[in-house]
Each structure stands twice: as structure tokens, then as C-alpha cells.
CHARMM-style PDB file with segment names, atoms N, HN, CA, C and O in Angstrom:
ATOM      1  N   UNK     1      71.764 -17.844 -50.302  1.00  0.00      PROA
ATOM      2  CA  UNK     1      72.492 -16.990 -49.382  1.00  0.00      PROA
ATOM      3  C   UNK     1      72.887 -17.821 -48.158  1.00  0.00      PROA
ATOM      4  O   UNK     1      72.098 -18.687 -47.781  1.00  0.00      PROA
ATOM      5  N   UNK     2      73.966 -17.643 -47.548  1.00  0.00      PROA
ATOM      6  HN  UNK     2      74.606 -16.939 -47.855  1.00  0.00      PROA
ATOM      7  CA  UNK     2      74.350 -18.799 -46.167  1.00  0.00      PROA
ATOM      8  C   UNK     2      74.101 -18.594 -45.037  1.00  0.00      PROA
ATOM      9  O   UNK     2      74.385 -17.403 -44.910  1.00  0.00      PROA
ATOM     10  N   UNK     3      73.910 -18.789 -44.521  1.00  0.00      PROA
ATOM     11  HN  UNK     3      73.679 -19.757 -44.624  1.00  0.00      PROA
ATOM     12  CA  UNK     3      73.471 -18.520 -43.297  1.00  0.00      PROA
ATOM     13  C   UNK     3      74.636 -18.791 -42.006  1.00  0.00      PROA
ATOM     14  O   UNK     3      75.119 -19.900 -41.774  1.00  0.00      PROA
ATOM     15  N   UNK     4      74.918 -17.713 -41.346  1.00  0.00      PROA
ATOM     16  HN  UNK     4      74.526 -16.812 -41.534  1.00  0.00      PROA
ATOM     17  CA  UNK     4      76.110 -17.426 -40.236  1.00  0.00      PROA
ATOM     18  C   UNK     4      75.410 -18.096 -38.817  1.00  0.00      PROA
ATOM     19  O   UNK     4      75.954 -18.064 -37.713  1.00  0.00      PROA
ATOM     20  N   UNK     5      74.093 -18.701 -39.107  1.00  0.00      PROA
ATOM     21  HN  UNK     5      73.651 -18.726 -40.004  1.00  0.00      PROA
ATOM     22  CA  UNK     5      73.803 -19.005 -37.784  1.00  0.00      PROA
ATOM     23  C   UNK     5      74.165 -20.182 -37.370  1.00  0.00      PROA
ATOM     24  O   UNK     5      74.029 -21.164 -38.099  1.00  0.00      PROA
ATOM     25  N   UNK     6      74.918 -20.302 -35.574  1.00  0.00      PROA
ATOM     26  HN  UNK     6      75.028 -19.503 -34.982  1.00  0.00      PROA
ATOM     27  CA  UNK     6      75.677 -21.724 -35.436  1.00  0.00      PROA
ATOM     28  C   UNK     6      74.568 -22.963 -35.717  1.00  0.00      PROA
ATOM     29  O   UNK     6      74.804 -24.005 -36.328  1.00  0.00      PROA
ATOM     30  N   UNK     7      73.037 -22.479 -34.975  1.00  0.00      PROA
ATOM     31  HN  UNK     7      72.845 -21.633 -34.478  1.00  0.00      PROA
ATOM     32  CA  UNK     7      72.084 -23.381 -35.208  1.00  0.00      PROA
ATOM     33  C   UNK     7      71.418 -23.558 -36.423  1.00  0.00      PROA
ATOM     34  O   UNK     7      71.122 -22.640 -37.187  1.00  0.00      PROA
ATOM     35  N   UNK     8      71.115 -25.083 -36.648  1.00  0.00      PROA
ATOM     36  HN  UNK     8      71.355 -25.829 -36.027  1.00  0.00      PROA
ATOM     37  CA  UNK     8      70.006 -24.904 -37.692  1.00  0.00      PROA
ATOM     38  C   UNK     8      70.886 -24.888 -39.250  1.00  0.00      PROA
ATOM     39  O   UNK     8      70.437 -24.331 -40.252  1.00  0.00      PROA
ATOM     40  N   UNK     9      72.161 -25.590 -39.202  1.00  0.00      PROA
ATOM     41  HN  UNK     9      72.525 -26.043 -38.388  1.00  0.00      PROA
ATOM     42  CA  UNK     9      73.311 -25.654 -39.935  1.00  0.00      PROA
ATOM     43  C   UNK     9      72.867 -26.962 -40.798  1.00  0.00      PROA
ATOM     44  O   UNK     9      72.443 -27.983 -40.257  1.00  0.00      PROA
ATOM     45  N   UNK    10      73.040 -26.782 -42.427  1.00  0.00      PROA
ATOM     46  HN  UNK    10      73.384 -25.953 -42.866  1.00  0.00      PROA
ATOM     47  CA  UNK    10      72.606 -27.857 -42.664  1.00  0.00      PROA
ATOM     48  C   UNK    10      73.634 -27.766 -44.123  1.00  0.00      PROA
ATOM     49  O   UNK    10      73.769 -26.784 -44.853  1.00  0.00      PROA
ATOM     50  N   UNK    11      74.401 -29.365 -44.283  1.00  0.00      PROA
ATOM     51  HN  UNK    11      74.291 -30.162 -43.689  1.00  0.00      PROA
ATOM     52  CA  UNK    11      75.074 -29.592 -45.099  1.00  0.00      PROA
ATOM     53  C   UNK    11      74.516 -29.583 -47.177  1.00  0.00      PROA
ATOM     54  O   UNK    11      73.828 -30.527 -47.566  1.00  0.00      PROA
ATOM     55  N   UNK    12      74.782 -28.862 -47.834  1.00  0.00      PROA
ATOM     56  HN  UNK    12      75.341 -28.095 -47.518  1.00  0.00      PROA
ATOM     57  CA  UNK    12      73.759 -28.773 -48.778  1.00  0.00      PROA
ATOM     58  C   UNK    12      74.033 -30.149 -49.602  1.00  0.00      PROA
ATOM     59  O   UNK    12      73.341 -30.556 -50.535  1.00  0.00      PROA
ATOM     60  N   UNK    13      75.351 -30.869 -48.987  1.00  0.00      PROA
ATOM     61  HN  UNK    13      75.913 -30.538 -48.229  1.00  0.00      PROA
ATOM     62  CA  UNK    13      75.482 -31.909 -50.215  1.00  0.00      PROA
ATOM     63  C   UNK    13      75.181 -33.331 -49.407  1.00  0.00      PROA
ATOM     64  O   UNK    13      75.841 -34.343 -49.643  1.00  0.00      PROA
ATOM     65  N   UNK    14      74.251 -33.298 -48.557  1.00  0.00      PROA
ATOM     66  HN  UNK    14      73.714 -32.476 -48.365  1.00  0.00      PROA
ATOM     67  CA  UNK    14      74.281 -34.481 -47.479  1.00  0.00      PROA
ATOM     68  C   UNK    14      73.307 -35.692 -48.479  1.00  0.00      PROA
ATOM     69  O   UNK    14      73.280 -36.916 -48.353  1.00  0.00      PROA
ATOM     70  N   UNK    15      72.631 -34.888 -49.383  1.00  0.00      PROA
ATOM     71  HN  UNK    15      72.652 -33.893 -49.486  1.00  0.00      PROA
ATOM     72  CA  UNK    15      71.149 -35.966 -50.229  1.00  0.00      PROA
ATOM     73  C   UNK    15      72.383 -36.754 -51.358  1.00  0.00      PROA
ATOM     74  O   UNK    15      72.433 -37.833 -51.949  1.00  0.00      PROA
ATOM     75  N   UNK    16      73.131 -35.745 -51.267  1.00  0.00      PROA
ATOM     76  HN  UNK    16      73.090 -34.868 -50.787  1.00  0.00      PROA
ATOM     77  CA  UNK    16      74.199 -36.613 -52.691  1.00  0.00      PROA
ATOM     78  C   UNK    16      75.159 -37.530 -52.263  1.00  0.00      PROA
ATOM     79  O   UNK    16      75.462 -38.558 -52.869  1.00  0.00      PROA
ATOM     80  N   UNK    17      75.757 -37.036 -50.929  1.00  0.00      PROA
ATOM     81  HN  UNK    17      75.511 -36.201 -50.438  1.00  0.00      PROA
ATOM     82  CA  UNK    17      76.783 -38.131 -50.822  1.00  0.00      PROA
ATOM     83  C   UNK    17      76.049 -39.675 -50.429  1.00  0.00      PROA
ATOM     84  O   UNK    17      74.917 -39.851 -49.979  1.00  0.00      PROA
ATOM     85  N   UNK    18      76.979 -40.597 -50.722  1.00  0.00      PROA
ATOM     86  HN  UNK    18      77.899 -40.455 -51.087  1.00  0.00      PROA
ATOM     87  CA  UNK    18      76.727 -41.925 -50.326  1.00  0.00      PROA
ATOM     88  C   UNK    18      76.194 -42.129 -48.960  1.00  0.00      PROA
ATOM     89  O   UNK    18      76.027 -41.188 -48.185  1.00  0.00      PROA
ATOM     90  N   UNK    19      75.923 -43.372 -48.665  1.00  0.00      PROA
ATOM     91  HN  UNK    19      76.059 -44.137 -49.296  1.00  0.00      PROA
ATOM     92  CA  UNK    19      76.049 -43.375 -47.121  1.00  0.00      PROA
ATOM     93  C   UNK    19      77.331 -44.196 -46.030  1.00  0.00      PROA
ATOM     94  O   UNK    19      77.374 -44.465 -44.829  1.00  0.00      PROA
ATOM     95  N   UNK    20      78.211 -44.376 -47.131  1.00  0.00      PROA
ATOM     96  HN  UNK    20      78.176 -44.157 -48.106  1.00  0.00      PROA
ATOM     97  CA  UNK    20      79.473 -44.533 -46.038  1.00  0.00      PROA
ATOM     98  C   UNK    20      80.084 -42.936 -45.917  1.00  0.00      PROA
ATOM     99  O   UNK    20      80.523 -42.763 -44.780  1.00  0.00      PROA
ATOM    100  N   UNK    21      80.215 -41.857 -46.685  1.00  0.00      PROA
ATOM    101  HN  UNK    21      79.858 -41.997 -47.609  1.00  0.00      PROA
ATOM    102  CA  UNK    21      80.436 -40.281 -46.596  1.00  0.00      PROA
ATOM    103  C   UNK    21      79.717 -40.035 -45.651  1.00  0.00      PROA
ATOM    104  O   UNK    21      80.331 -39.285 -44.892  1.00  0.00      PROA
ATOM    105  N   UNK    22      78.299 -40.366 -45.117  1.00  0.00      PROA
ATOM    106  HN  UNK    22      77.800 -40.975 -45.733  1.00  0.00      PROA
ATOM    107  CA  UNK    22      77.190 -39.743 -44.027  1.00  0.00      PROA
ATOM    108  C   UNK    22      77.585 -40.407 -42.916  1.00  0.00      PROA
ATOM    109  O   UNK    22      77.596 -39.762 -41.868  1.00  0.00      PROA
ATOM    110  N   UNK    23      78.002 -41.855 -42.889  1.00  0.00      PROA
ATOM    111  HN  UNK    23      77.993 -42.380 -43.741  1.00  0.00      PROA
ATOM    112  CA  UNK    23      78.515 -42.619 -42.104  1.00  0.00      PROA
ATOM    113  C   UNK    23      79.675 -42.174 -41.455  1.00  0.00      PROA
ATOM    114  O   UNK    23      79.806 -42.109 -40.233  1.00  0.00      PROA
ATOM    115  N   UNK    24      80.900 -41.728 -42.675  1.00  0.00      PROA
ATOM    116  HN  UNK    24      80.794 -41.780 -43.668  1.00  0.00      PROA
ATOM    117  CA  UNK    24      81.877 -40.705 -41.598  1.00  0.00      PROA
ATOM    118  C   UNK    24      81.885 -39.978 -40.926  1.00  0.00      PROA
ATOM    119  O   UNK    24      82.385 -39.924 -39.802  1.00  0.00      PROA
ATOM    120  N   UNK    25      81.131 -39.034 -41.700  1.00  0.00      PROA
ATOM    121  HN  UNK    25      80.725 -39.078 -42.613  1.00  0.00      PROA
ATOM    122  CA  UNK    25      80.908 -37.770 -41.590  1.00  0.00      PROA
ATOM    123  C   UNK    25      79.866 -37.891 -39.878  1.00  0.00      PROA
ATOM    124  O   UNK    25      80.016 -37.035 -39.006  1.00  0.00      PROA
ATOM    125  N   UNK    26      79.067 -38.865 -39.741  1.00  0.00      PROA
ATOM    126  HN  UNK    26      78.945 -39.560 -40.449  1.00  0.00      PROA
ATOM    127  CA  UNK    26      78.619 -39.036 -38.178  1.00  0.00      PROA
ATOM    128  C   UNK    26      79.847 -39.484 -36.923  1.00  0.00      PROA
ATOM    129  O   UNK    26      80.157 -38.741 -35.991  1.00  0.00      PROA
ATOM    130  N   UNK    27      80.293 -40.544 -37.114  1.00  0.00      PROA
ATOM    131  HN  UNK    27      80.041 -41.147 -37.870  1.00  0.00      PROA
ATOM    132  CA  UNK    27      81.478 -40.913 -36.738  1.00  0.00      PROA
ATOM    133  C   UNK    27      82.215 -39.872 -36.282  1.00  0.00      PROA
ATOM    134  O   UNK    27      82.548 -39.595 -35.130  1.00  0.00      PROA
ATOM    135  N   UNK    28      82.574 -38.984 -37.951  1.00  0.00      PROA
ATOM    136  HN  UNK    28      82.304 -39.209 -38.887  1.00  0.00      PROA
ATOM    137  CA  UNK    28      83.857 -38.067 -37.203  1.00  0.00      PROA
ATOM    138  C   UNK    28      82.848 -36.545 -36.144  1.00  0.00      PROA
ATOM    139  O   UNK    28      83.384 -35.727 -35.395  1.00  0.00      PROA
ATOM    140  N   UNK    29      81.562 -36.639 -36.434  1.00  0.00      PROA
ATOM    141  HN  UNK    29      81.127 -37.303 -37.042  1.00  0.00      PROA
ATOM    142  CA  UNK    29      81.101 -36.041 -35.251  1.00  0.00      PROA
ATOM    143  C   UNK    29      81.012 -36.480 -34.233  1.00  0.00      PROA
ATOM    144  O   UNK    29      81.330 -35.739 -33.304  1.00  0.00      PROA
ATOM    145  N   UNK    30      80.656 -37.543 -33.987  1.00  0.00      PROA
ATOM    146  HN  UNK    30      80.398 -38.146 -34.743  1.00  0.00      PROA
ATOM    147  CA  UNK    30      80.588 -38.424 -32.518  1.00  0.00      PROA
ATOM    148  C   UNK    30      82.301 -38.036 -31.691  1.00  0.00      PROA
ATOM    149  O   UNK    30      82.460 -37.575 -30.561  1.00  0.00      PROA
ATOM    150  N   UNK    31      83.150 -38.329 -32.483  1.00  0.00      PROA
ATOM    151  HN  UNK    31      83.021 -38.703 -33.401  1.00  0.00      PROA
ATOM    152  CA  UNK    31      84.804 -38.383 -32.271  1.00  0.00      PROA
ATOM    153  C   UNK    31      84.760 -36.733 -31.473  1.00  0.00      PROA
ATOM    154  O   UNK    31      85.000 -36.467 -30.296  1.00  0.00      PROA
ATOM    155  N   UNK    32      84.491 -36.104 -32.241  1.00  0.00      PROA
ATOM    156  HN  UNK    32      84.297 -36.320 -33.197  1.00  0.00      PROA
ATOM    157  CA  UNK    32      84.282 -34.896 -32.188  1.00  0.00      PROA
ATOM    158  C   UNK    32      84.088 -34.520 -30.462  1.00  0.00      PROA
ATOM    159  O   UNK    32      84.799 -34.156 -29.526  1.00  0.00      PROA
ATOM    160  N   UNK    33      83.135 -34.748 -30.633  1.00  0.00      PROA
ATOM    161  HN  UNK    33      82.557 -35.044 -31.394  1.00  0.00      PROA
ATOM    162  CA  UNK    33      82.267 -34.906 -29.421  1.00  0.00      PROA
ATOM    163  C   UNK    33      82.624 -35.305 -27.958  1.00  0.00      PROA
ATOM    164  O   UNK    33      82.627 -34.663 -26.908  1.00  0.00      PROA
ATOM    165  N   UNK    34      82.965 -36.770 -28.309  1.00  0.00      PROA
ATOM    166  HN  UNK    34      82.963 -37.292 -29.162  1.00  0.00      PROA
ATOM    167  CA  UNK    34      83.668 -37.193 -27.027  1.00  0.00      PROA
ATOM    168  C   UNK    34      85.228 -36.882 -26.810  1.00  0.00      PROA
ATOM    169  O   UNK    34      85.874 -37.567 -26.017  1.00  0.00      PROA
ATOM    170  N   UNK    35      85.688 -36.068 -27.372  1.00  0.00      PROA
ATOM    171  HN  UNK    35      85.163 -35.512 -28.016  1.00  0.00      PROA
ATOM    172  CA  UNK    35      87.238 -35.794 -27.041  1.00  0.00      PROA
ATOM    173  C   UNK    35      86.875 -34.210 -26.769  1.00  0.00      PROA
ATOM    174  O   UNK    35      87.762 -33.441 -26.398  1.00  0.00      PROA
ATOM    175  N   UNK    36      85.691 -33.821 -26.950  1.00  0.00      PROA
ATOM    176  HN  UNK    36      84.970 -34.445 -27.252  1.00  0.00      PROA
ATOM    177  CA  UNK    36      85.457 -32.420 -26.026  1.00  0.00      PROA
ATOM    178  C   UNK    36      85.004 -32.398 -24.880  1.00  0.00      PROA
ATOM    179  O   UNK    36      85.081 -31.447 -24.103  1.00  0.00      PROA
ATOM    180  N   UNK    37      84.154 -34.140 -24.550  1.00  0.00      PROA
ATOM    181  HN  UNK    37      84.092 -34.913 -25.182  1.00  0.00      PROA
ATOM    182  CA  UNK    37      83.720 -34.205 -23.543  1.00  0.00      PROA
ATOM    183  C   UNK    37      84.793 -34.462 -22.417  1.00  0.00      PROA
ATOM    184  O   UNK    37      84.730 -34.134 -21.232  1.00  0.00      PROA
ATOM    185  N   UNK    38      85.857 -35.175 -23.129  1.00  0.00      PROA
ATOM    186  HN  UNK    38      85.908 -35.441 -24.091  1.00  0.00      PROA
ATOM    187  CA  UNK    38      86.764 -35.519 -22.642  1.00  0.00      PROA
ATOM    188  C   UNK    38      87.954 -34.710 -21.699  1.00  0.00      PROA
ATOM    189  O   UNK    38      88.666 -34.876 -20.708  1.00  0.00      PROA
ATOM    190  N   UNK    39      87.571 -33.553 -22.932  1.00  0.00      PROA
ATOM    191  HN  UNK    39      86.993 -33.418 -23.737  1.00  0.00      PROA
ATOM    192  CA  UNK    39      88.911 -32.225 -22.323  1.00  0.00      PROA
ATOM    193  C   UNK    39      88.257 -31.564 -21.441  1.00  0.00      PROA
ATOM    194  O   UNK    39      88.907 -31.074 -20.518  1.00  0.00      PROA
ATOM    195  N   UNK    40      86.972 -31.393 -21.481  1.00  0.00      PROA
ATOM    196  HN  UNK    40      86.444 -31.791 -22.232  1.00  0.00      PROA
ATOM    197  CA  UNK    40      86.026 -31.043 -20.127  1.00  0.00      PROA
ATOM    198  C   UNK    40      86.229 -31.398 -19.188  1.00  0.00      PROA
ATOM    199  O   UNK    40      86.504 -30.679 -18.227  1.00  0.00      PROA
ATOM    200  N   UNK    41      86.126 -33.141 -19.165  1.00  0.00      PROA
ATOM    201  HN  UNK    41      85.902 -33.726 -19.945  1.00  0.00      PROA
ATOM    202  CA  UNK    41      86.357 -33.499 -17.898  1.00  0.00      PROA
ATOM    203  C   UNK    41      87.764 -33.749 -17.014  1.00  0.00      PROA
ATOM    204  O   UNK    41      87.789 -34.047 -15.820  1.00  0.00      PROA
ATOM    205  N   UNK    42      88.713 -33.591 -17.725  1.00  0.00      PROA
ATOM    206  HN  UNK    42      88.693 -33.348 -18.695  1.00  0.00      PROA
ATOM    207  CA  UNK    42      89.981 -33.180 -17.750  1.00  0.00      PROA
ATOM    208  C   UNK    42      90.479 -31.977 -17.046  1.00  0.00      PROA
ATOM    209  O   UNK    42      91.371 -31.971 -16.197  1.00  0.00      PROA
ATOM    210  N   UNK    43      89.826 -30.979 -17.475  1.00  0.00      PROA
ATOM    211  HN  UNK    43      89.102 -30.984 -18.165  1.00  0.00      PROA
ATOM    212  CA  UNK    43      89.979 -29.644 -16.774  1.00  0.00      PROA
ATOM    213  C   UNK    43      89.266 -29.688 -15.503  1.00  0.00      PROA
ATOM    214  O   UNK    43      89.817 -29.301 -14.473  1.00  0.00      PROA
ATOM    215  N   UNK    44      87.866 -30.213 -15.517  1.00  0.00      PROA
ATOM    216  HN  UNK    44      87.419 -30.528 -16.354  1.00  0.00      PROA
ATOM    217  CA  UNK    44      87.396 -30.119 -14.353  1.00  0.00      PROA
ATOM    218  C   UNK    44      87.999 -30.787 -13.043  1.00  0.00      PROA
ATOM    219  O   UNK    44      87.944 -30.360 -11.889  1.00  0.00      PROA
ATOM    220  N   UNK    45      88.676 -32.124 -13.598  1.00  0.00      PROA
ATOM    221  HN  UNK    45      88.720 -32.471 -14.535  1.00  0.00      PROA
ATOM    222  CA  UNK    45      89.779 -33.042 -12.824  1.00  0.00      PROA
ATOM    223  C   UNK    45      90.315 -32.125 -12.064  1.00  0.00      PROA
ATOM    224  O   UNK    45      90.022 -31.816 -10.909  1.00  0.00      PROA
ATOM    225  N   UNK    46      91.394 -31.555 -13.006  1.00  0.00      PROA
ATOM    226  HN  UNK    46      91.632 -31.806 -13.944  1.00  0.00      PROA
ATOM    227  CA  UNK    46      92.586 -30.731 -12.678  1.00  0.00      PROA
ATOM    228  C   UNK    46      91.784 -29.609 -11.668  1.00  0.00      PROA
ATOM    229  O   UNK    46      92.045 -29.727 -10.471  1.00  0.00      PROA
ATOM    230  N   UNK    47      91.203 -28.953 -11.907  1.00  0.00      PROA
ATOM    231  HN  UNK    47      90.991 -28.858 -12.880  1.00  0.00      PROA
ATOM    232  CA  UNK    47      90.530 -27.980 -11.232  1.00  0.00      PROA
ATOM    233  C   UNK    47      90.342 -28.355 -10.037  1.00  0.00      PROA
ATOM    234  O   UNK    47      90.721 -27.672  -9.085  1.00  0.00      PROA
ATOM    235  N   UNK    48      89.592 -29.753  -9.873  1.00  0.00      PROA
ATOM    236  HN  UNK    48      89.285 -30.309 -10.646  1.00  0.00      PROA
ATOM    237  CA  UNK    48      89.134 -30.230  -8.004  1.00  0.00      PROA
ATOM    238  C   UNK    48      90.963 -30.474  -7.776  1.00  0.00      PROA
ATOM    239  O   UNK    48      91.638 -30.129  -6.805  1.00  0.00      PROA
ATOM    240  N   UNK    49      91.312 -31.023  -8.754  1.00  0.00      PROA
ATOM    241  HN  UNK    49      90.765 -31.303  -9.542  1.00  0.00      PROA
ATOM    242  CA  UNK    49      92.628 -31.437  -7.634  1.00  0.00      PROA
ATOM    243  C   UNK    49      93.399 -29.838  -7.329  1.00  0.00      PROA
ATOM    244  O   UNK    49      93.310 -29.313  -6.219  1.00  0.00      PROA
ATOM    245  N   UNK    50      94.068 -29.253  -8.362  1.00  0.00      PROA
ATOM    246  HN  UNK    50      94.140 -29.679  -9.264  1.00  0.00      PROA
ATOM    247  CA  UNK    50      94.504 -27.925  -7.213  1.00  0.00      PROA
ATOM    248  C   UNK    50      93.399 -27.173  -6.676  1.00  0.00      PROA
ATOM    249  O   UNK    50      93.899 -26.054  -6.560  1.00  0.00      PROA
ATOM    250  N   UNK    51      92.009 -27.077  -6.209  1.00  0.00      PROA
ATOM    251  HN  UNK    51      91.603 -27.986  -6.303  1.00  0.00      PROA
ATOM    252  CA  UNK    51      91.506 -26.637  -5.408  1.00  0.00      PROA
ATOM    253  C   UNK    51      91.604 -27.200  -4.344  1.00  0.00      PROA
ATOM    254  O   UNK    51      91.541 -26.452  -3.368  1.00  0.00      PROA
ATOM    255  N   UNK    52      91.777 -28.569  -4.095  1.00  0.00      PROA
ATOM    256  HN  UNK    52      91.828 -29.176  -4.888  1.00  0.00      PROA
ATOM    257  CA  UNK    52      92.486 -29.535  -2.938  1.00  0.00      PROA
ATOM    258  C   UNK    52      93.327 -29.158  -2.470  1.00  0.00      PROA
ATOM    259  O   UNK    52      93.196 -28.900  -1.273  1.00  0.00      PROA
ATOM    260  N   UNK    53      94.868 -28.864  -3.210  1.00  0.00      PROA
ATOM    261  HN  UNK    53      94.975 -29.073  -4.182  1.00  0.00      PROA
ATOM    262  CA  UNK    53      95.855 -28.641  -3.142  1.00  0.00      PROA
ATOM    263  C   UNK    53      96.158 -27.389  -2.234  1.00  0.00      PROA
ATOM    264  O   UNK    53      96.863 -27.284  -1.230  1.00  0.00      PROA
ATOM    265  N   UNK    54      95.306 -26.378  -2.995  1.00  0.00      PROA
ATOM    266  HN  UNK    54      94.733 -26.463  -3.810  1.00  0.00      PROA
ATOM    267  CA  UNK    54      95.364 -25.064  -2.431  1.00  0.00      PROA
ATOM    268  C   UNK    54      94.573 -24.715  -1.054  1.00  0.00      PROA
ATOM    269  O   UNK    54      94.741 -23.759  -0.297  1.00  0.00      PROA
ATOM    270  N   UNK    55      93.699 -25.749  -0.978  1.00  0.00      PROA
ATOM    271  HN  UNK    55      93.562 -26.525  -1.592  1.00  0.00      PROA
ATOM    272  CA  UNK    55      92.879 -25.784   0.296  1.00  0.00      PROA
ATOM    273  C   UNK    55      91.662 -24.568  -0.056  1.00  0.00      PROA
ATOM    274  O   UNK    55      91.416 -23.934   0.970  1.00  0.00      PROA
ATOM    275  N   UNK    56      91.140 -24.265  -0.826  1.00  0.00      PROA
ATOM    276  HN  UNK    56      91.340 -24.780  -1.659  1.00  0.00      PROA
ATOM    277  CA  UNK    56      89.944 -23.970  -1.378  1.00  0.00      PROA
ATOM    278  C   UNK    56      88.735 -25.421  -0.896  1.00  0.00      PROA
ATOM    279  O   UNK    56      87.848 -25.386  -0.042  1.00  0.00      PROA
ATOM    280  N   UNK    57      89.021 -26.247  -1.542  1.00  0.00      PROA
ATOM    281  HN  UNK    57      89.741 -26.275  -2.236  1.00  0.00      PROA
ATOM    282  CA  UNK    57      88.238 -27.380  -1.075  1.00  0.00      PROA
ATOM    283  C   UNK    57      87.517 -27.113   0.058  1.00  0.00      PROA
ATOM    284  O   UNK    57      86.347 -26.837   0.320  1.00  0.00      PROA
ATOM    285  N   UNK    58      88.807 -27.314   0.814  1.00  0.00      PROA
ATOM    286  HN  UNK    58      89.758 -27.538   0.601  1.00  0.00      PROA
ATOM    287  CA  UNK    58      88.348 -27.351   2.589  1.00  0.00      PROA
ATOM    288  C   UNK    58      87.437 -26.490   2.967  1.00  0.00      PROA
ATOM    289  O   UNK    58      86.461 -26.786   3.655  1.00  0.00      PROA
ATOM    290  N   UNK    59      87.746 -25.190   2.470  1.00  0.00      PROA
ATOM    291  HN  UNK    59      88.539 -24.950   1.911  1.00  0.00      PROA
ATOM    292  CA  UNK    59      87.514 -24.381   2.857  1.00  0.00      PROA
ATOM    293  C   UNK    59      85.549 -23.892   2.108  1.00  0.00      PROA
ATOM    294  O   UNK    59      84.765 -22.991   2.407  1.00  0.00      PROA
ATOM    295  N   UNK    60      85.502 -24.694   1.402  1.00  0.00      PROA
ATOM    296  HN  UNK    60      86.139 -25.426   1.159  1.00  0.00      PROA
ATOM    297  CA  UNK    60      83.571 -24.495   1.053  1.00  0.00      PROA
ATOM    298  C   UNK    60      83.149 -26.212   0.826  1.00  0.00      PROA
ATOM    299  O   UNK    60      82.378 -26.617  -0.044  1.00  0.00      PROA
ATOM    300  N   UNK    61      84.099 -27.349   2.168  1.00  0.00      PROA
ATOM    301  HN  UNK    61      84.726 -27.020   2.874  1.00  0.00      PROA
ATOM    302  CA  UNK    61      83.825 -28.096   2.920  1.00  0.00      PROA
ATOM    303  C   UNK    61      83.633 -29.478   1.941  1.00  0.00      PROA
ATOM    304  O   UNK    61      82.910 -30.437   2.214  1.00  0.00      PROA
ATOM    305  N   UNK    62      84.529 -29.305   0.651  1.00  0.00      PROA
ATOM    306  HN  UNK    62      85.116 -28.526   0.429  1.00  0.00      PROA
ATOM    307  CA  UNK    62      84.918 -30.993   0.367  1.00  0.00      PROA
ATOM    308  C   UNK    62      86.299 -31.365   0.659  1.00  0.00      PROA
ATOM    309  O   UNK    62      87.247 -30.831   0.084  1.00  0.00      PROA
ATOM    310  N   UNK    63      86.393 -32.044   1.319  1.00  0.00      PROA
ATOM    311  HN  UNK    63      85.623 -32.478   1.786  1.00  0.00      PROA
ATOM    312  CA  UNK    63      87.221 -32.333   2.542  1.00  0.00      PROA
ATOM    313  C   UNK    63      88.016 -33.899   2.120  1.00  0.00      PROA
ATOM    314  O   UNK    63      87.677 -34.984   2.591  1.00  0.00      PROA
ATOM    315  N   UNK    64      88.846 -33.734   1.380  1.00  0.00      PROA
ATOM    316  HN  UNK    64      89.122 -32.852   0.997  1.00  0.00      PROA
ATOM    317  CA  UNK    64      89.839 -34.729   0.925  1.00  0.00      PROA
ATOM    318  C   UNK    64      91.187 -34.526   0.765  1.00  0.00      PROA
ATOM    319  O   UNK    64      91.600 -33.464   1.231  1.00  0.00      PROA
ATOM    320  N   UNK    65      91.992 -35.250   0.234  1.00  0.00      PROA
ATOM    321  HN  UNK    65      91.656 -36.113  -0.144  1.00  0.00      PROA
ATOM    322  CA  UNK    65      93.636 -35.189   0.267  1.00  0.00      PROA
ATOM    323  C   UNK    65      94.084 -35.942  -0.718  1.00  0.00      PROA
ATOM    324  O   UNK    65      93.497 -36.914  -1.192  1.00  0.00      PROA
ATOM    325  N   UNK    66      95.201 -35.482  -1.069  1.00  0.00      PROA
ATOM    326  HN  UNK    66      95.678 -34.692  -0.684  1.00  0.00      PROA
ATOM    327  CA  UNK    66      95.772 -36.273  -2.309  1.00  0.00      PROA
ATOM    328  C   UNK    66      97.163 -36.855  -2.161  1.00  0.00      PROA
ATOM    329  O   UNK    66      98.087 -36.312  -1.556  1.00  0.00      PROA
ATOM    330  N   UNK    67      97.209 -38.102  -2.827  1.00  0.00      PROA
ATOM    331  HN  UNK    67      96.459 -38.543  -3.319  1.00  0.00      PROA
ATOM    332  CA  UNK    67      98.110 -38.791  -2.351  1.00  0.00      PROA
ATOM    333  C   UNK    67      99.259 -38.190  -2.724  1.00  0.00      PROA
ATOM    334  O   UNK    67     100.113 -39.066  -2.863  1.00  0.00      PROA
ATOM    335  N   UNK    68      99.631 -37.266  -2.920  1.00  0.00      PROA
ATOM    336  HN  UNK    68      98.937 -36.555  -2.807  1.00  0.00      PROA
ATOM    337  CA  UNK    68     101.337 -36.442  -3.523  1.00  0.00      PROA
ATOM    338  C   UNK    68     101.459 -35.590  -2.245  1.00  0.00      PROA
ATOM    339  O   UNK    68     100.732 -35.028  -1.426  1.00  0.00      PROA
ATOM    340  N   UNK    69     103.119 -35.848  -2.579  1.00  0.00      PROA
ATOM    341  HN  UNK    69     103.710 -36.304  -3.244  1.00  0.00      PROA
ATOM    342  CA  UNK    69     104.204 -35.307  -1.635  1.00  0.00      PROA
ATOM    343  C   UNK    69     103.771 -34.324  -0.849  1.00  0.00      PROA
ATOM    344  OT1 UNK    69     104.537 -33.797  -0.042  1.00  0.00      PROA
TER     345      UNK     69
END
């Protein structure tokens, strides 16, 4: 029976495949991984800069400026 839970997820064919398949298959999780970490920190970027912009910043006292027009 399968189980719907996100945790505790386990591949049933991981003992059969090779280990360059386990080898991808880590890889393309790692990949995974850092291009979510990535879009995280991306948004959070964007976020300090128009809170700058908008003067939110200032205003709960991180106190910087950005070099645009």
C-alpha cells in the first residue's frame, strides 16, 4: 500500500538500480536543492531591495540606498 506521507519516502527500486542511477538520482537531488535555495535567496534579494525602495527599510531602521535612479 503507498504511502501519501511527504516524510519517510522511500524509493522501492533504489537496492536494484546500479550505482551510477543512485549517483544521478543524488546529483539530480542536490541540483534540486540548490536552485531552490537559490530562488529563495533571490526573492529575499528582491524583497530587501523594494523594501529600500519603498522606504519600509528606514522605517524599522536598516538604513541604506540603492544605487538606481
Amino acid at each position: 500500500m503507498p504511502s501519501l506521507s511527504l516524510f519517510n519516502r522511500r524509493d522501492p527500486w533504489w537496492e536494484s538500480d546500479g550505482p551510477a542511477a543512485r549517483r544521478a538520482r543524488r546529483r539530480r537531488g542536490a541540483m534540486n536543492a540548490a536552485a531552490f535555495a537559490a530562488a529563495l535567496v533571490a526573492v529575499g534579494a528582491s524583497a530587501l531591495a523594494w523594501s529600500i525602495q519603498l522606504g519600509v527599510a528606514g522605517a524599522i531602521g536598516i538604513h541604506a540606498a540603492l544605487p538606481l535612479g
